[in-house]
N, C-alpha and C positions, 0 to 999 in steps of 0.2 A: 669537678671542673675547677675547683678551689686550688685544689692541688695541683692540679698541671697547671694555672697560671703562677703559683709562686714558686713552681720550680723554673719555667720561664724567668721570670722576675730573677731569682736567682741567679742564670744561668747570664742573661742579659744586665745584668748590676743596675736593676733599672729599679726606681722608684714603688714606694706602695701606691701612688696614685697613677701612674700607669696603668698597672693591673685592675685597678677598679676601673678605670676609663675603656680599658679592652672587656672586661665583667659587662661590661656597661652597652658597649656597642654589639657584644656579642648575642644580649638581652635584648638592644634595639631589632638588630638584624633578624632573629627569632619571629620577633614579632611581627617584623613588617612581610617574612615570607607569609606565615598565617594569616596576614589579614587580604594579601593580596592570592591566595587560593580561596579563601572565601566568597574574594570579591569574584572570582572567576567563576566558582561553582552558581552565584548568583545570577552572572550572566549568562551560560551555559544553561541553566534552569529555564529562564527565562525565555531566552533564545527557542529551548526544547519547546515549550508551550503555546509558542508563537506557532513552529512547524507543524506541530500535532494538531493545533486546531483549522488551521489551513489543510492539511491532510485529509482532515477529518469532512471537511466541506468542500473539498473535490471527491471524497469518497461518497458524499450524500449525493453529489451532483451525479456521478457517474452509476451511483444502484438507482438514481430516477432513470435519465438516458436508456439502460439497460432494460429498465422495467417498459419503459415504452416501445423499444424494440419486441421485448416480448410480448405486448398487445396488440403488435403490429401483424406480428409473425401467425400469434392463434386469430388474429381475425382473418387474414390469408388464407392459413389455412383450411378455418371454417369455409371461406367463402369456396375456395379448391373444392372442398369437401361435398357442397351444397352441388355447385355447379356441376360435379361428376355423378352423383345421385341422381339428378335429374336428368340428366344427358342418359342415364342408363333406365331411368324411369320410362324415359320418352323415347324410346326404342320399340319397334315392334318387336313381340315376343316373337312372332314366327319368322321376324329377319333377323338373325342374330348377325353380332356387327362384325366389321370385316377384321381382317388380320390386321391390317396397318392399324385401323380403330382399338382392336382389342392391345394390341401394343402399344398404346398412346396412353388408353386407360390404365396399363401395367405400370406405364411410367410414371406418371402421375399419383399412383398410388405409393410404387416405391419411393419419389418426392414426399411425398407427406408421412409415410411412415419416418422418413430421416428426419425432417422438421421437427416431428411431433419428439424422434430421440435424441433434437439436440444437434444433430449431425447435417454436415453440408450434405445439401441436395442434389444427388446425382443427376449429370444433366441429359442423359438417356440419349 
C-alpha cells in the first residue's frame, strides 16, 4: 500500500504528509467498516434470538392446543366406540337390525376408523 501511495505522491507532486494523511484515513475508514459490521452482526444476533424464542413459545402453545384436540378427538371417539357397542349389545339377537341400521353402524365405524388414522371423517 506504501507503494501505490508514493507513486501517487509522485505522480501528484504532493507532499510526504499527504500521503500519511491518506495512509491515515484509509486506516480510519478500514476500521470504521469493521467495527460497523460487528456492530450489525450484533444486532442481527440479537434480533435472531428475540425471534427464535418467540418461535419457540408459539411452537409450545401450539403442540399444547394440538395436544388437546387430540384428547378431544380419542375421548369422542372412545365415547363413539362405547355408544355403538352397546347399541349392538342391546339388540336382540334373533332381530338382527335393519339395512338402514346396519348402514349407519357401517358408517360410523368407517368414521372412526378414519379418526382413529388421522384422516377426515367420511361423512357417509
Amino acid at each position: 500500500m506504501s507503494g501505490w501511495l508514493a507513486r501517487v505522491e509522485r505522480t501528484l507532486g504532493a507532499a510526504g504528509g499527504v500521503a500519511a494523511a491518506v495512509a491515515v484515513a484509509l486506516v480510519v475508514a478500514a476500521l470504521l467498516v469493521l467495527a460497523t459490521r460487528a456492530r450489525d452482526r450484533r444486532l442481527i444476533a440479537s434480533h435472531d434470538a428475540l425471534r427464535d424464542a418467540a418461535l419457540a413459545e408459539a411452537a409450545r402453545a401450539a403442540d399444547a392446543s394440538a395436544a388437546a384436540a387430540r384428547r378431544a378427538d380419542d375421548g369422542r371417539l372412545a365415547n363413539e366406540t362405547i355408544q355403538l357397542n352397546e347399541a349392538l349389545a342391546d339388540a336382540p339377537s334373533a332381530d338382527p337390525p335393519s339395512a338402514a341400521r346396519r348402514a349407519y353402524y357401517d358408517c360410523v365405524r368407517l368414521q372412526q376408523a378414519a379418526r382413529a388414522a388421522g384422516a377426515p371423517a367420511p361423512a357417509c
